[in-house]
C-alpha positions as CSV (number, residue, x, y, z in Angstrom):
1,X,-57.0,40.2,-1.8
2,X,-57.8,37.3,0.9
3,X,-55.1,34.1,0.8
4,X,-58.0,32.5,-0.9
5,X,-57.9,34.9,-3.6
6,X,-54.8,35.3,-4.5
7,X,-54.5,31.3,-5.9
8,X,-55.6,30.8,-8.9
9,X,-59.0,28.4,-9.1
10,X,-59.3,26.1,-12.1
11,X,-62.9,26.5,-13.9
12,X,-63.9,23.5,-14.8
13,X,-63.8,23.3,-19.2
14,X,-66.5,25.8,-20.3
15,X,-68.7,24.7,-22.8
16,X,-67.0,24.2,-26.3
17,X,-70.6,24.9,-28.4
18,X,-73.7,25.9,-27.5
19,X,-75.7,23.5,-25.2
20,X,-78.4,21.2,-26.9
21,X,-80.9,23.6,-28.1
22,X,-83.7,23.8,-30.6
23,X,-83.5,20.3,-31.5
24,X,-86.3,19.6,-29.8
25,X,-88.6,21.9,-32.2
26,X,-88.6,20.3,-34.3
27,X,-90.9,17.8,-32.8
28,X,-93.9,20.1,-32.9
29,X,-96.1,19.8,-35.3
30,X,-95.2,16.4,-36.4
31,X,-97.6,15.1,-33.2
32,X,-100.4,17.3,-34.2
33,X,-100.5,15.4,-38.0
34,X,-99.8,11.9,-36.4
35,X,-102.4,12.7,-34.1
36,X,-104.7,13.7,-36.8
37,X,-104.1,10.7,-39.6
38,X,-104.8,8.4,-36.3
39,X,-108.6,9.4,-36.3
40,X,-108.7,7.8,-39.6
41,X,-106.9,4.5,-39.6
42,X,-109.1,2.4,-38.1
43,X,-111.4,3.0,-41.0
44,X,-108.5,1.3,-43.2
45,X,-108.1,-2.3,-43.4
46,X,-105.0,-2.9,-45.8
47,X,-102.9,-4.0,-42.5
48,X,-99.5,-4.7,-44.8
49,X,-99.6,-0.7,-46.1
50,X,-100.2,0.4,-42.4
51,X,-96.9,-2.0,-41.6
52,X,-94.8,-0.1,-44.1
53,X,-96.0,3.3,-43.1
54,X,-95.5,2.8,-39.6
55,X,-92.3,1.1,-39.9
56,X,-91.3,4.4,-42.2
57,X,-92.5,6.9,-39.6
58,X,-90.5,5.2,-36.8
59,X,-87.3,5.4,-38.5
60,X,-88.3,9.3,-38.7
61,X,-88.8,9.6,-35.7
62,X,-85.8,7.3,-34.2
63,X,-83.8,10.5,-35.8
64,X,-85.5,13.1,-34.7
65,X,-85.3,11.6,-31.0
66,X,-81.4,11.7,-31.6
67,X,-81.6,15.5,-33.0
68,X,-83.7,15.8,-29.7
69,X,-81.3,14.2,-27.2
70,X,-77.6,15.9,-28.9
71,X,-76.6,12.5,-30.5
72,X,-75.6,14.8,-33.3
73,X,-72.6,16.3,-31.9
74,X,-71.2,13.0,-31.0
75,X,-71.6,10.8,-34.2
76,X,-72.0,13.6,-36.8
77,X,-74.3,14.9,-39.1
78,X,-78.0,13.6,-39.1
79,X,-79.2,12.1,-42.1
80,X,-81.7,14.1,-44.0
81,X,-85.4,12.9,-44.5
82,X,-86.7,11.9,-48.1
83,X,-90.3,12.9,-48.1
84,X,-91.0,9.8,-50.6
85,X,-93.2,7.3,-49.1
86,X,-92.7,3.3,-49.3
87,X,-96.3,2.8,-48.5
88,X,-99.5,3.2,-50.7
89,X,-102.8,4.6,-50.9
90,X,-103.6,6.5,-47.6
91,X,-101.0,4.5,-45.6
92,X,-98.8,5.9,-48.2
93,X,-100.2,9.7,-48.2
94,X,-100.1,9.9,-44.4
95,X,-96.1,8.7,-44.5
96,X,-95.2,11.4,-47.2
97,X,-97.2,14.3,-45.0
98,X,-95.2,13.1,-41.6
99,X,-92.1,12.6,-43.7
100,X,-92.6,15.9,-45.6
101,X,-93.0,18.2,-42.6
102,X,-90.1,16.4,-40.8
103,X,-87.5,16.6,-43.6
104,X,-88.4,21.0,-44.0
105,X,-88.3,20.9,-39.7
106,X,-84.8,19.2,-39.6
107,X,-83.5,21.1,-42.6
108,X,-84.4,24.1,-40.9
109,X,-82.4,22.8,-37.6
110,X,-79.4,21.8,-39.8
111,X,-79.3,25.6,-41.7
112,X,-79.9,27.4,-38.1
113,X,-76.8,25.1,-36.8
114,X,-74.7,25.9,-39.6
115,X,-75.4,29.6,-39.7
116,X,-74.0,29.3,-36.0
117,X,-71.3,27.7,-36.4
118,X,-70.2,30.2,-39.7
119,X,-70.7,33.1,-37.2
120,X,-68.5,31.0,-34.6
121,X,-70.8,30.5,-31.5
122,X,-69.7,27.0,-30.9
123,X,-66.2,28.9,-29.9
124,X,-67.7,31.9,-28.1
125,X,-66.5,30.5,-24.7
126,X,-63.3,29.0,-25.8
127,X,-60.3,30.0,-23.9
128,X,-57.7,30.8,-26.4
129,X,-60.4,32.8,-28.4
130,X,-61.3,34.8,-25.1
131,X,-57.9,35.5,-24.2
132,X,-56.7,37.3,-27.9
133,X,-60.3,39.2,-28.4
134,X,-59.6,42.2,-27.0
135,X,-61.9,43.9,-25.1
136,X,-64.8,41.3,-26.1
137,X,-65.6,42.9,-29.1
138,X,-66.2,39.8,-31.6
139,X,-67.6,38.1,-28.4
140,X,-70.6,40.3,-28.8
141,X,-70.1,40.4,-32.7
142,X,-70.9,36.7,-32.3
143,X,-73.6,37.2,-29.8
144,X,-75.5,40.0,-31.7
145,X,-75.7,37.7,-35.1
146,X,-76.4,34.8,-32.9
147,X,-79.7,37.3,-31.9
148,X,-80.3,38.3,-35.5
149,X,-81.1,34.5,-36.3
150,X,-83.8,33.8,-34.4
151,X,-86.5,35.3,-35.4
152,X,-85.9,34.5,-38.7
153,X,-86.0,30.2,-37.6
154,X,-88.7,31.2,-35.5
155,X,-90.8,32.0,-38.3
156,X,-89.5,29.5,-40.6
157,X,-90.1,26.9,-37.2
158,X,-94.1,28.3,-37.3
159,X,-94.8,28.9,-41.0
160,X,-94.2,24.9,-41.0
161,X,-97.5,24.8,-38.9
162,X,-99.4,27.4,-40.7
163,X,-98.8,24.8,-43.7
164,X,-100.3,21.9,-42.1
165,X,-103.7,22.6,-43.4
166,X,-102.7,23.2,-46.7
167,X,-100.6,20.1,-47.0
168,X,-103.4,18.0,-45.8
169,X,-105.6,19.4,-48.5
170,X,-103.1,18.5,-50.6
171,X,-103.3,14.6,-49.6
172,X,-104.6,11.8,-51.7
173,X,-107.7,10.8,-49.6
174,X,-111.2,10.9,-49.0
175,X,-113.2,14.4,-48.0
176,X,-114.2,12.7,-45.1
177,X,-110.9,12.0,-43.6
178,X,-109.3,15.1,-44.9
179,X,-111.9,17.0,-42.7
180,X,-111.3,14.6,-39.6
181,X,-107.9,15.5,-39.8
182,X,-108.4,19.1,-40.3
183,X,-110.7,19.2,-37.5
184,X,-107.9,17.5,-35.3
185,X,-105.2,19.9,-36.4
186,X,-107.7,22.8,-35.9
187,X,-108.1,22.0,-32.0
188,X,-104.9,21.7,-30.8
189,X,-102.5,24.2,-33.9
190,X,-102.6,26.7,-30.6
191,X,-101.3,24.8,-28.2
192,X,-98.6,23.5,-30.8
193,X,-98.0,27.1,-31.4
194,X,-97.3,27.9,-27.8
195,X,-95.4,24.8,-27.2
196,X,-92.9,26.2,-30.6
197,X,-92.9,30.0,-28.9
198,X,-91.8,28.5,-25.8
199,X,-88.9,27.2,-27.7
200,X,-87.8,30.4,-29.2
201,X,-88.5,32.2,-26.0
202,X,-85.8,29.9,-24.4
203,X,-83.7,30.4,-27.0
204,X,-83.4,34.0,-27.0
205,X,-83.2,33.3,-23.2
206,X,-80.2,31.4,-23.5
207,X,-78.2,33.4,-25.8
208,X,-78.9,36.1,-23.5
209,X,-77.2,34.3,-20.3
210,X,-74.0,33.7,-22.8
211,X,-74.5,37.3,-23.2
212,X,-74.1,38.2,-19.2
213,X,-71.5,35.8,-19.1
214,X,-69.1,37.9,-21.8
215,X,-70.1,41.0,-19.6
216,X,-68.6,39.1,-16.5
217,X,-65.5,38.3,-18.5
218,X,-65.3,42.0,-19.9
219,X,-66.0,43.8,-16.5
220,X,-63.2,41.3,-14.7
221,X,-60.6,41.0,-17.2
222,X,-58.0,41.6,-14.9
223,X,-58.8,38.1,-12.7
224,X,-59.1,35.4,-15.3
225,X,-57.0,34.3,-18.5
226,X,-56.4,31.3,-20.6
227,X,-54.5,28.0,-19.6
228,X,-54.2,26.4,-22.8
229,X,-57.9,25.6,-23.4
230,X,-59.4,26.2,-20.0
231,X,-60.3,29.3,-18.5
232,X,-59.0,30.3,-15.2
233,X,-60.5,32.3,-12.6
234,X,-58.4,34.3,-9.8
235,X,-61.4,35.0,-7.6
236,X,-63.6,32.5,-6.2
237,X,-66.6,34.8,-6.7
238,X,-66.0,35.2,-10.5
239,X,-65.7,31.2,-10.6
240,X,-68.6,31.1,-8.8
241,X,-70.9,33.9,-10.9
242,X,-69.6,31.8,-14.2
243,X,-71.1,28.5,-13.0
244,X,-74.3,30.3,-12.1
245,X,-74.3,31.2,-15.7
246,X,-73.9,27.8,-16.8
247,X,-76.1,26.2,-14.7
248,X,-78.8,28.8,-15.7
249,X,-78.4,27.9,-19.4
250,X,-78.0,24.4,-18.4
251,X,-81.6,24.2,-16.7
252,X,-82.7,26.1,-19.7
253,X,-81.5,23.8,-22.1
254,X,-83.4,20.8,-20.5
255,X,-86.4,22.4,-20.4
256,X,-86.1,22.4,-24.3
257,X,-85.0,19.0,-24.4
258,X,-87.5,17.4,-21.7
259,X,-90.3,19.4,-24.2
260,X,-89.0,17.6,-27.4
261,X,-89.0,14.3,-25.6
262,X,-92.6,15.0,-24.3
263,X,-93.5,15.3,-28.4
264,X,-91.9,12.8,-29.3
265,X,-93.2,10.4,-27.1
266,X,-96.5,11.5,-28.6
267,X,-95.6,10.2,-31.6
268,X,-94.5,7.1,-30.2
269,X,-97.6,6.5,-28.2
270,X,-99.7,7.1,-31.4
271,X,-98.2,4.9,-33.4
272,X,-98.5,1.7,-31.3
């Protein structure tokens, strides 16, 4: 072991929960139906109703931007979304649609988050936990669960879109517009598809990296332990193979975020 090895090196503080992921899904979709109901409000001319409606989808929106950029974590629990609209007449029907598939999108985020945190990810990489699970075992008990849920959001994330046709059926408009929109949501469902794989496939990505991480911790348990609530690294290469884990998920993460902001500003742009 060289001098430089034998001190100790500080890590800095590993992440306490998972890094912002999946909020941005929930995004997806919601572009392709405002989108759509745009191709039909310039027919309209009750300019008060549009107000209210736009107003309404805003302050959707305004929460789903801060499910999109973590401001969750930091002032608590997101408020749900009542699919009720304030608006009337097709003002009103096209709130209730964006409010509608919002409010199942977020409560689909809020059950996946919860369903984490009941399995304990967001303390898979804290220090006192490492330290007492011997040999890693409810590490990759955590991990494995953590696996086991995404396909099932996945599909709960996609059958949202597979809806979209039937909920705009569903509306309280004229044939004309109904097809408009249909014929909007029919041309780009694919690509919103894609864009909501890509997600998942990051996802799984991530949870993978945590899972090489755990396998650096098990296969070196010898040159790390626990000081107080940071983990501490006796070799500079181990230090060094755990940041390259983080930065991986790190870069990872974005990309999921930077996607949700690019829907979301989407929205934004079709609403002005």
């Amino acid at each position: 072991m060289t001098s430089q090895e034998s001190s100790p090196e500080c890590s800095p503080r590993p992440p306490k929960g998972r890094p912002r992921r999946l909020r941005i899904a929930v995004a997806v979709g919601l572009v392709v139906l405002i989108c759509a109901a745009v191709t039909g409000l310039s027919q309209m001319r009750d300019r008060e109703q549009e107000r209210v409606a736009t107003g309404e989808i805003r302050k959707v929106a305004d929460t789903l931007n801060l499910m999109v950029s973590g401001a969750e974590s930091e002032s608590g629990e997101l408020p749900s979304i009542d699919p009720t609209p304030k608006a009337t007449g097709f003002y009103g029907e096209m709130e209730r649609a964006f409010k509608t598939i919002a409010s199942e999108r977020l409560a689909q985020h809020k059950a996946y988050v919860q369903e984490l945190k009941t399995i304990g990810m967001p303390r898979l990489l804290d220090a006192h936990r490492l330290a007492q699970d011997a040999g890693l075992i409810e590490s990759r008990m955590i991990l494995e669960q953590a696996e086991r849920l995404v396909p099932k959001y996945r599909q709960q994330s996609l059958q949202v879109l597979n809806n979209m046709p039937t909920l705009i059926r569903s509306l309280a408009i004229r044939e004309p517009e109904k097809q408009k929109m249909l014929h909007t949501l029919d041309t780009s469902l694919a690509q919103r598809n894609e864009s909501l794989e890509q997600v998942w496939r990051l996802e799984t990505r991530i949870l993978q990296e945590f899972g090489k991480m755990i396998t650096l911790l098990d296969d070196n348990r010898q040159y790390w332990y626990a000081d107080h609530d940071e983990l501490m690294f006796v070799r500079d290469a181990d230090l060094t193979r755990f940041h390259q884990h983080q930065a991986a998920i790190g870069k990872m993460a974005t990309e999921q975020e930077q996607l949700g902001k690019r829907q979301l500003a989407n929205v934004f742009s079709a609403l002005r």
